[in-house]
C-alpha positions in Angstrom: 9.1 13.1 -28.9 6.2 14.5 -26.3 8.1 14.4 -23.6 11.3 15.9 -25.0 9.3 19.0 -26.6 6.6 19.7 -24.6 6.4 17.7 -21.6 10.0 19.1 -20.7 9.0 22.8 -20.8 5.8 22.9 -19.1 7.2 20.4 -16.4 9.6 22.6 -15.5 9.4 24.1 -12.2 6.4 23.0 -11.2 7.1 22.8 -7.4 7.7 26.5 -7.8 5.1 27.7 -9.9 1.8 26.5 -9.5 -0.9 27.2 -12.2 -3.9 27.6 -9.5 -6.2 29.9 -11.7 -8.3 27.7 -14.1 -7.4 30.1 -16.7 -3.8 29.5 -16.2 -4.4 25.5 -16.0 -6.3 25.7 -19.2 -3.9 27.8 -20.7 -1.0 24.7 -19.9 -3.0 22.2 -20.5 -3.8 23.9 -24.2 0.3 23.5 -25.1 -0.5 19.6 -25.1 -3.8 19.2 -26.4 -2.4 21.2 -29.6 0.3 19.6 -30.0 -1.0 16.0 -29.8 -3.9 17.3 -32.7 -0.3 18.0 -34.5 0.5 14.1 -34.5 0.3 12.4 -37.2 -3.0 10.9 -37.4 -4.4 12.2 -34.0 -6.3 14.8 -35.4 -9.7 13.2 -36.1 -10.0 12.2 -32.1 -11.1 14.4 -29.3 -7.9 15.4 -26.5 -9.0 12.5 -23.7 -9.3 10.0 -26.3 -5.9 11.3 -28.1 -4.5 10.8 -24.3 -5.6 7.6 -23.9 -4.1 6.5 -26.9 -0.6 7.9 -26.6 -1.0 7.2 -22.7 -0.8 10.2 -21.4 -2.2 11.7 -18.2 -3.2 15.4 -18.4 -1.1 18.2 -17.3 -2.7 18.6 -13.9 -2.8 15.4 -13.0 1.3 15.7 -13.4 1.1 19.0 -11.5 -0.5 16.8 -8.8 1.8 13.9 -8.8 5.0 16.1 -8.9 3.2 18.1 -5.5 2.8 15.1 -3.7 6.9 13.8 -4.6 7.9 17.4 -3.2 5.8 17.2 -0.2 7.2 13.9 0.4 11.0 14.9 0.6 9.8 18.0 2.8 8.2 15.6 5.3 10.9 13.3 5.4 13.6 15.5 4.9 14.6 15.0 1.5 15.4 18.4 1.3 16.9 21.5 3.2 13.6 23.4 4.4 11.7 22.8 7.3 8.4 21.6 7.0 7.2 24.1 9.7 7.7 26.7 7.2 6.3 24.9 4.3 3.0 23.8 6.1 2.6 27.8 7.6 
C-alpha cells in the first residue's frame, strides 16, 4: 500500500528532479514519515525505527540508488544521450 500511494508519487521523476536543498529533501522525506505514523500501529515508534520495521530505506537513499541506475545506462549506453554532455 506504501509503495502504491506514496512511494509512486515521490518516485517519480527523480532522474529529472533532484531535491538537492536540505529543505526540499526534508520536505520529501516528511510525505513518508507521516504517512507511516498513519499505519496502523506505527505511531508509538520514532520514523527510523518505523522504517526498519516495514523495511524501508529512506527517501534519499532511493534518490541515490535511482542516480546511480541512470548514470549506469548513460555510461553504457542504455540510453540516447551522450555521456559527454551528461558529465559537462
Amino acid at each position: 500500500m506504501l509503495f502504491t500511494h506514496v512511494r509512486s508519487l515521490v518516485e517519480y521523476n527523480y532522474t529529472v528532479w533532484s531535491a538537492h536543498l536540505k529543505h526540499d529533501v526534508n520536505y520529501i522525506e516528511s510525505v513518508q514519515r507521516r504517512f507511516t505514523k498513519h499505519l496502523s500501529g506505527f505511531g508509538k515508534y520514532t520514523y527510523s525505527i518505523r522504517l526498519e520495521l516495514l523495511n524501508l530505506p529512506r527517501l534519499e537513499l532511493c534518490r541515490l540508488y535511482f542516480h546511480l541506475i541512470w548514470a549506469y545506462k548513460i555510461i553504457f549506453g542504455y540510453v540516447d544521450m551522450r555521456s559527454d554532455d551528461f558529465w559537462c
